[in-house]
PLY file of the C-alpha trace (Angstrom):
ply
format ascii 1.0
element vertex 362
property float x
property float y
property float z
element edge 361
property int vertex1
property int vertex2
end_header
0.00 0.00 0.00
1.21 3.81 -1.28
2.27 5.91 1.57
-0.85 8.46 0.30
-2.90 5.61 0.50
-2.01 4.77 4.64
-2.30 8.67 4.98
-5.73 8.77 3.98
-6.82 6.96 6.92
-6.17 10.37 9.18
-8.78 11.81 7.79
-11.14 10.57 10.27
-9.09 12.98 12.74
-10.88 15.64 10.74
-14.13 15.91 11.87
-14.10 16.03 15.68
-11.51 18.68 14.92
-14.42 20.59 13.00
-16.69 19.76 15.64
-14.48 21.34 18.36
-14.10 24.60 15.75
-17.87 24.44 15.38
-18.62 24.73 18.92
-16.75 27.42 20.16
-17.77 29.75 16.96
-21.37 28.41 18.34
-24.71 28.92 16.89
-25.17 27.61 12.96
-21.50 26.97 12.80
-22.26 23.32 14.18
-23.86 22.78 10.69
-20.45 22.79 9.25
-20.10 19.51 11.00
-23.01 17.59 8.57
-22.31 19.70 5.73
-18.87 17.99 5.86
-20.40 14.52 6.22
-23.09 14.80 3.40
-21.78 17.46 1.16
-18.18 17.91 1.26
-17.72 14.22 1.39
-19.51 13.01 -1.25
-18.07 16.04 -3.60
-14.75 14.69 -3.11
-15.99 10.96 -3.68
-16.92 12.58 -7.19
-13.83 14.34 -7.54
-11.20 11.54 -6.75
-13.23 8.53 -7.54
-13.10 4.82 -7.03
-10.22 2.69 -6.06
-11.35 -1.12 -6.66
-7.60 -2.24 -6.08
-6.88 -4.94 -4.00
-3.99 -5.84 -1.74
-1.31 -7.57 -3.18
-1.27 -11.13 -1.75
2.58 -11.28 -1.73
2.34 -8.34 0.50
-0.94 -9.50 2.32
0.19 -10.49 5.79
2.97 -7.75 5.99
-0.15 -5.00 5.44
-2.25 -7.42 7.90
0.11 -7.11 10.87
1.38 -3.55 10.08
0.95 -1.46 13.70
0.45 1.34 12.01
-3.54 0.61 11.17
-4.19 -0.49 14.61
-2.51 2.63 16.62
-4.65 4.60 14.33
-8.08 2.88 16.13
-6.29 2.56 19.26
-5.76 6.68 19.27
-9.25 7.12 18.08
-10.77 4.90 20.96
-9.71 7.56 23.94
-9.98 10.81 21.45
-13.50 9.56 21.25
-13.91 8.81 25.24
-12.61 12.34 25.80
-14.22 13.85 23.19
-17.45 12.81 24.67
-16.44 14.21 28.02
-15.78 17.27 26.64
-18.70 17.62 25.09
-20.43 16.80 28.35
-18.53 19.28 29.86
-19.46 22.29 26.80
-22.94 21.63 27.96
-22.48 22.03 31.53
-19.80 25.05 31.69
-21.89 26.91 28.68
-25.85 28.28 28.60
-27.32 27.20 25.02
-30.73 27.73 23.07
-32.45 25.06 22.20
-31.73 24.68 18.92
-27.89 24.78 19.41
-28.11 22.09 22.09
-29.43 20.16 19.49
-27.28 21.39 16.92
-24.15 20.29 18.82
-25.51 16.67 19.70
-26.32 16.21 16.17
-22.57 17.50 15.50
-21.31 15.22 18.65
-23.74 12.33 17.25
-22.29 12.22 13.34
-18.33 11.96 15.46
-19.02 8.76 17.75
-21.37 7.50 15.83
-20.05 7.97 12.28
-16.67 7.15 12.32
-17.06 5.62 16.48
-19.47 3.12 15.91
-17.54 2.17 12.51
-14.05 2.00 14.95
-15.81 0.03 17.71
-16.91 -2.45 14.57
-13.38 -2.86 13.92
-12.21 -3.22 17.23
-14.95 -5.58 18.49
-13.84 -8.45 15.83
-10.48 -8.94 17.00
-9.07 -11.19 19.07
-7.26 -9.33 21.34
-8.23 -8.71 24.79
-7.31 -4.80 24.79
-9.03 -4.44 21.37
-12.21 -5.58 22.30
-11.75 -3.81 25.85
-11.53 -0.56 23.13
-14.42 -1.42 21.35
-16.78 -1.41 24.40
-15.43 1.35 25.32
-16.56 3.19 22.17
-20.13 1.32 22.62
-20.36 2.57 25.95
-19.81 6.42 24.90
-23.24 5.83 22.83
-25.51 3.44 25.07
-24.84 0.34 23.00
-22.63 -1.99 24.60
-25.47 -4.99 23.82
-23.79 -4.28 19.96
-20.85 -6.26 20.54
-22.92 -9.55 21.52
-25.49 -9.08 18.85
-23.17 -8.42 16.47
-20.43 -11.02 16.59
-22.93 -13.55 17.78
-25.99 -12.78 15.73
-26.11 -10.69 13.04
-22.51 -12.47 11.49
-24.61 -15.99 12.05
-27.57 -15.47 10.17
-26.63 -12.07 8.07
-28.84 -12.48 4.92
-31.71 -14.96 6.47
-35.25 -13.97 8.05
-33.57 -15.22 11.83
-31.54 -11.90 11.46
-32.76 -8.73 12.85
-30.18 -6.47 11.52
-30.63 -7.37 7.63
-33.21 -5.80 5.90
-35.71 -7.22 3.39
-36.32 -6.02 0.05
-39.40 -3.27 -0.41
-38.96 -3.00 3.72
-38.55 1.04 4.74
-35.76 1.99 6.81
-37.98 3.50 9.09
-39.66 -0.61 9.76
-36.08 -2.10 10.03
-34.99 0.63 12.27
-37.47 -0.76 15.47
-36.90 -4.10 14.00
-32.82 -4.02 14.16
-32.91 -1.86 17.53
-35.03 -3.90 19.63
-34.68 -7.04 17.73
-31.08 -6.73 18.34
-31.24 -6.31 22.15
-33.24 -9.18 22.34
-31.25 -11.11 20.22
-28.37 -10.07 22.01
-29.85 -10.91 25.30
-30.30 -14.43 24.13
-27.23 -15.27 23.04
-25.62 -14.63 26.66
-28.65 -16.62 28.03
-27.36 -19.42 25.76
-23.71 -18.45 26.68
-24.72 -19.00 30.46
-27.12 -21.86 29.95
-23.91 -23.73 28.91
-22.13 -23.18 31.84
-24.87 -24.12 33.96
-26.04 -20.68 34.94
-29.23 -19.37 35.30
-29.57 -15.41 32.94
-29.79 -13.67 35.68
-26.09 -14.36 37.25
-22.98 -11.73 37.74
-21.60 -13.28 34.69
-23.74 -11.97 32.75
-22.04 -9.26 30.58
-25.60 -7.77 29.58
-25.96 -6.71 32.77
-22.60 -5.33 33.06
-22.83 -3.10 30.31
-26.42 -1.75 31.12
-24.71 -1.17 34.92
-21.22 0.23 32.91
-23.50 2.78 31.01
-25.53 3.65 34.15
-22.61 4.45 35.88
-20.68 5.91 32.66
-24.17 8.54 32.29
-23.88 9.16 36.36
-20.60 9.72 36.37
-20.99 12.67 33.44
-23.97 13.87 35.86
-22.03 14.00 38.28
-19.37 16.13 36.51
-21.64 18.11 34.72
-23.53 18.92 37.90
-20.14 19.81 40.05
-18.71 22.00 37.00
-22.24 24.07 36.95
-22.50 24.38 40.72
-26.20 22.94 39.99
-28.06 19.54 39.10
-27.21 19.60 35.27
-29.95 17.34 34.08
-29.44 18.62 30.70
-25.84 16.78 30.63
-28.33 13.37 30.67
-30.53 14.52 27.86
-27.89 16.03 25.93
-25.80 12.53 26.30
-28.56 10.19 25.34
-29.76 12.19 22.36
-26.00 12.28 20.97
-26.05 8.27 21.85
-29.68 7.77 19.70
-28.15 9.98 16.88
-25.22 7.89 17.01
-26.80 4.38 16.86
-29.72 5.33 14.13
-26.27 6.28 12.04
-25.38 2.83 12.81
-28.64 1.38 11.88
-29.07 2.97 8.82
-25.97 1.59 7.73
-27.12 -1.56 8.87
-29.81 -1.30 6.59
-28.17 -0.48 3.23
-25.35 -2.92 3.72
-27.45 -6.40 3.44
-30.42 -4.76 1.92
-32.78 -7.23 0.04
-29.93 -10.12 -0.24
-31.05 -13.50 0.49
-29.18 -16.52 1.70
-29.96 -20.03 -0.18
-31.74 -22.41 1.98
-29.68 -25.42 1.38
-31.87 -27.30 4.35
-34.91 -26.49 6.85
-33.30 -23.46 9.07
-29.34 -24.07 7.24
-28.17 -22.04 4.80
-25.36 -21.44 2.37
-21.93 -19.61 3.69
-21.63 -16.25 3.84
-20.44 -15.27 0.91
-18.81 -11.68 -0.51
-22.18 -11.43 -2.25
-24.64 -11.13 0.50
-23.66 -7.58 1.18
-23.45 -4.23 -0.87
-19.88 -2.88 -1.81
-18.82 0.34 -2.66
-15.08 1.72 -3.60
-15.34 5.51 -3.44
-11.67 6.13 -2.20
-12.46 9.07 0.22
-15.91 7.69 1.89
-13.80 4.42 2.04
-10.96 6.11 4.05
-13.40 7.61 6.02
-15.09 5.00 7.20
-11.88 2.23 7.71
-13.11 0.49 4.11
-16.48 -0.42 5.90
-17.81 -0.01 2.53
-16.06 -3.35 1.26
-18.57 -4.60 3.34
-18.40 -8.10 1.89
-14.76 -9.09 2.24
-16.32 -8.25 5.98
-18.47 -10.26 6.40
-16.73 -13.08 4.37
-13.41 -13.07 6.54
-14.77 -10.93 9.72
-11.25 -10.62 11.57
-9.42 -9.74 8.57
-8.47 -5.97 9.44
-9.98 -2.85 7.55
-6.67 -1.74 5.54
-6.65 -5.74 3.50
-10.16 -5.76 2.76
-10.70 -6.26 -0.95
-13.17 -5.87 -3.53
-14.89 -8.46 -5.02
-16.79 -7.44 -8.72
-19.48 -10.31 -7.88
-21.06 -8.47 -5.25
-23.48 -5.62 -5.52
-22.52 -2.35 -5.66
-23.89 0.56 -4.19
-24.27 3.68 -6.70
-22.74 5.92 -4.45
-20.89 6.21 -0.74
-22.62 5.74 2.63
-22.88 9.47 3.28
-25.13 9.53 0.26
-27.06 6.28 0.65
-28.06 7.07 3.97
-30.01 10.14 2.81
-31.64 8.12 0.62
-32.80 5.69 2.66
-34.49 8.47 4.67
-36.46 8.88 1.88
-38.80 5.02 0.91
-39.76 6.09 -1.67
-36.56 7.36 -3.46
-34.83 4.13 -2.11
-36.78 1.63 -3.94
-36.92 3.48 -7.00
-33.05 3.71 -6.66
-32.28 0.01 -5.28
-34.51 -2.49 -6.34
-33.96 -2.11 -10.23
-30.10 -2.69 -9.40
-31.33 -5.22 -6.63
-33.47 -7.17 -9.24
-30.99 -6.90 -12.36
-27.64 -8.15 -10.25
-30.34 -11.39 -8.88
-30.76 -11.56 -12.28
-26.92 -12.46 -13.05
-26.03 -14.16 -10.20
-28.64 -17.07 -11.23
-26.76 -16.86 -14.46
-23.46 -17.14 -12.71
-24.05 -19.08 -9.59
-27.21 -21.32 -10.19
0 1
1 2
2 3
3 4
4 5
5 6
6 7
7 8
8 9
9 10
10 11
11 12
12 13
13 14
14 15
15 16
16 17
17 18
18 19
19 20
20 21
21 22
22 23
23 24
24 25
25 26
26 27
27 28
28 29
29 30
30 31
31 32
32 33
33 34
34 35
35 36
36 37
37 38
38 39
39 40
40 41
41 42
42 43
43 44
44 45
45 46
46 47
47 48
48 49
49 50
50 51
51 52
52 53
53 54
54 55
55 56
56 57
57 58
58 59
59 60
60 61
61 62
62 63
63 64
64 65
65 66
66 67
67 68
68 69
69 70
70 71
71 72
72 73
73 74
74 75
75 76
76 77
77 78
78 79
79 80
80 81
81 82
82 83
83 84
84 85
85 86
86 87
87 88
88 89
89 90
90 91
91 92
92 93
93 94
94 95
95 96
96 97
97 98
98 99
99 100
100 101
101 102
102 103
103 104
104 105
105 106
106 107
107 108
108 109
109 110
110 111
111 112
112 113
113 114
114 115
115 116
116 117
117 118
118 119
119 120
120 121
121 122
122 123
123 124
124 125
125 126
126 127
127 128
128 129
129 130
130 131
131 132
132 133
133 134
134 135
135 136
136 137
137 138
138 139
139 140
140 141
141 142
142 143
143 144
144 145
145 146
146 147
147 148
148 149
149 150
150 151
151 152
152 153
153 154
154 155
155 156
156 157
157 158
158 159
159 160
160 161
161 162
162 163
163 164
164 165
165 166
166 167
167 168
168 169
169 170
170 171
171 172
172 173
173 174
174 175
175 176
176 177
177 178
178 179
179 180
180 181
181 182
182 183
183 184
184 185
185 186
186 187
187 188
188 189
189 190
190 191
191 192
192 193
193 194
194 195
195 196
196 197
197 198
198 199
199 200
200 201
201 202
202 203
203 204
204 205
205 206
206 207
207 208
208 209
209 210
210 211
211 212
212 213
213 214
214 215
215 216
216 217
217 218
218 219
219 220
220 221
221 222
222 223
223 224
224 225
225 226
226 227
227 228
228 229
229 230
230 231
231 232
232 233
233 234
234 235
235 236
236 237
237 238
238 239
239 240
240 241
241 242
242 243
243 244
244 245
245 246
246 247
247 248
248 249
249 250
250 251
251 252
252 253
253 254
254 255
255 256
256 257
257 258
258 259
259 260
260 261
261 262
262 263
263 264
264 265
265 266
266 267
267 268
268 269
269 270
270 271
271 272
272 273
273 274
274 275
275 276
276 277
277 278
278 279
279 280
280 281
281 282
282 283
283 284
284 285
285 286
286 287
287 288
288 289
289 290
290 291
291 292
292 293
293 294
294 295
295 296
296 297
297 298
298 299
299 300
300 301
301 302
302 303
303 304
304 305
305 306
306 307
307 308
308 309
309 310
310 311
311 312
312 313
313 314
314 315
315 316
316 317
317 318
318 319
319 320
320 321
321 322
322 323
323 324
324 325
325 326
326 327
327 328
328 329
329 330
330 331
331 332
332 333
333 334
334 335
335 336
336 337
337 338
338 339
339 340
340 341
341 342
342 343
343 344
344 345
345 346
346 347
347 348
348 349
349 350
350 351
351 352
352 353
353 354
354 355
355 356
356 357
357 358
358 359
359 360
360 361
């Protein structure tokens, strides 16, 4: 990989950097922050363009192992812990008007849960202890800890098939799959450690069960800010609460709207009653924009993902079987906002790439 291509990674650094500017010029400056994310963004998608080039195997598990990809999440993991407690700490130290308390969650919301959630992905599907520790960490900063259960236990089982929650069906709305994936996905989550527990011989509701944990690490996580908040104001700052939990739901709809473009419509084979076929790079949507791809740690070459989960974001490759996305996430998630638009975008490229894959794998 080019030394401008490892560089582009930093760019993630960019926008709590904006946020931070945003905030202290105050008032409509924090709509710099989404004009970045769904303007700026997708004009320099246009501008650069695609980069479908894959890593060269001889060259594979050098890029794999290379420390400088993971420092880059490790650094983001506690910019994004303080970030958040900074934020916390705007709120309490600062009087605002309604509209730019919501303003700056919004802002506060596209940095942890944008590029956050996307980091905490990466993190949670590694191996090492510290990594996942990280990953947690992020989930915690946006009240969805349950994430890294569902996720590695559920959604990566049955991605594609009616059993999961967090894959969305063709001609569904984003708005049905949002309830669907959110509460489906605690539930799922939920039992998955009740299995986990069952096995050992232990009843759900035990000490080791890290549900509970992470509902009573966020409890104390939101207390603690209150408790900050409220010293730094010299006053109970119940604000700091609402302002943290409306960042958090920002944050996780980001997520879930992700969640919904990325496996939209794509269907497992039933090869027997309740078994299906692999996962395969073609039961998810790809896209290559070079710049969104950056942005977002490659989450876009969403199907290497899900086809070799621990593989690391910087190796991921593209794979011209799988569907492809007309444009980046920043872009398809507007458009998702909108039903209507999204099926009269989608399903035509849904239905024509069906089409060819009974042509190329019956």
């Amino acid at each position: 990989m080019s030394i401008t291509k490892k560089t582009t990674f930093l760019i993630c650094f960019i926008l709590p950097v904006i946020a931070i500017m945003a905030e202290y010029l105050g008032g409509h400056f924090h709509l710099v922050v989404p004009v970045t994310v769904f303007i700026l963004l997708p004009m320099l998608d246009f501008g650069i363009g695609k980069d479908s080039s894959n890593p060269v195997e001889s060259e594979f598990l050098k890029l794999q192992n290379d420390i400088y990809f993971r420092v880059i999440t490790f650094v983001w993991a506690f910019l994004q812990l303080s970030f958040v407690i900074w934020a916390i700490y705007e709120i309490a130290s600062k009087p605002k008007s309604i509209l730019e308390f919501i303003l700056f969650a919004f802002s506060v919301g596209l940095v942890t849960g944008g590029i956050g959630i996307t980091v905490g992905h990466e993190l949670g599907h590694k191996a090492s202890k510290l990594e996942q520790f990280l990953s947690k960490m992020i989930y915690m900063t946006v009240c969805y800890m349950h994430f890294f259960i569902e996720h590695n236990f559920g959604h990566h089982v049955y991605v594609s098939t009616p059993t999961d929650s967090a894959s969305s069906k063709k001609g569904q709305s984003f708005y049905s799959f949002y309830f669907q994936s959110v509460f489906g996905g605690m539930k799922s989550a939920w039992k998955i450690e009740t299995r986990r527990l069952s096995k050992l011989g232990l009843p759900n509701l035990h000490f080791r069960n890290e549900m509970i944990w992470y509902l009573l690490i966020t409890l104390g996580f939101i207390g603690f800010l209150f408790v900050g908040g409220s010293y730094i104001r010299g006053a109970f700052a119940w604000d700091v609460i609402v302002f943290f939990l409306l960042q958090s739901i920002i944050a996780f709809s980001l997520l879930e709207l992700t969640n919904y473009i990325e496996h939209y419509g794509l269907k497992r084979k039933e090869i027997a009653p309740g078994k299906y076929e692999k996962v395969l790079p073609i039961h998810s949507w790809n896209q290559n924009y070079l710049v969104s791809n950056a942005f977002l740690f490659q989450l876009q070459r969403h199907s290497d993902h899900h086809a070799n989960a621990s593989r690391r974001y910087q190796v991921l490759r593209h794979f011209d079987e799988a569907p492809q996305l007309p444009y980046g996430y920043e872009l398809m998630i507007l458009v998702a906002l909108v039903p209507s638009l999204w099926f009269r975008m989608i399903d035509p490229i849904l239905e024509n790439w069906e089409k060819k894959r009974e042509i190329l794998i019956p």
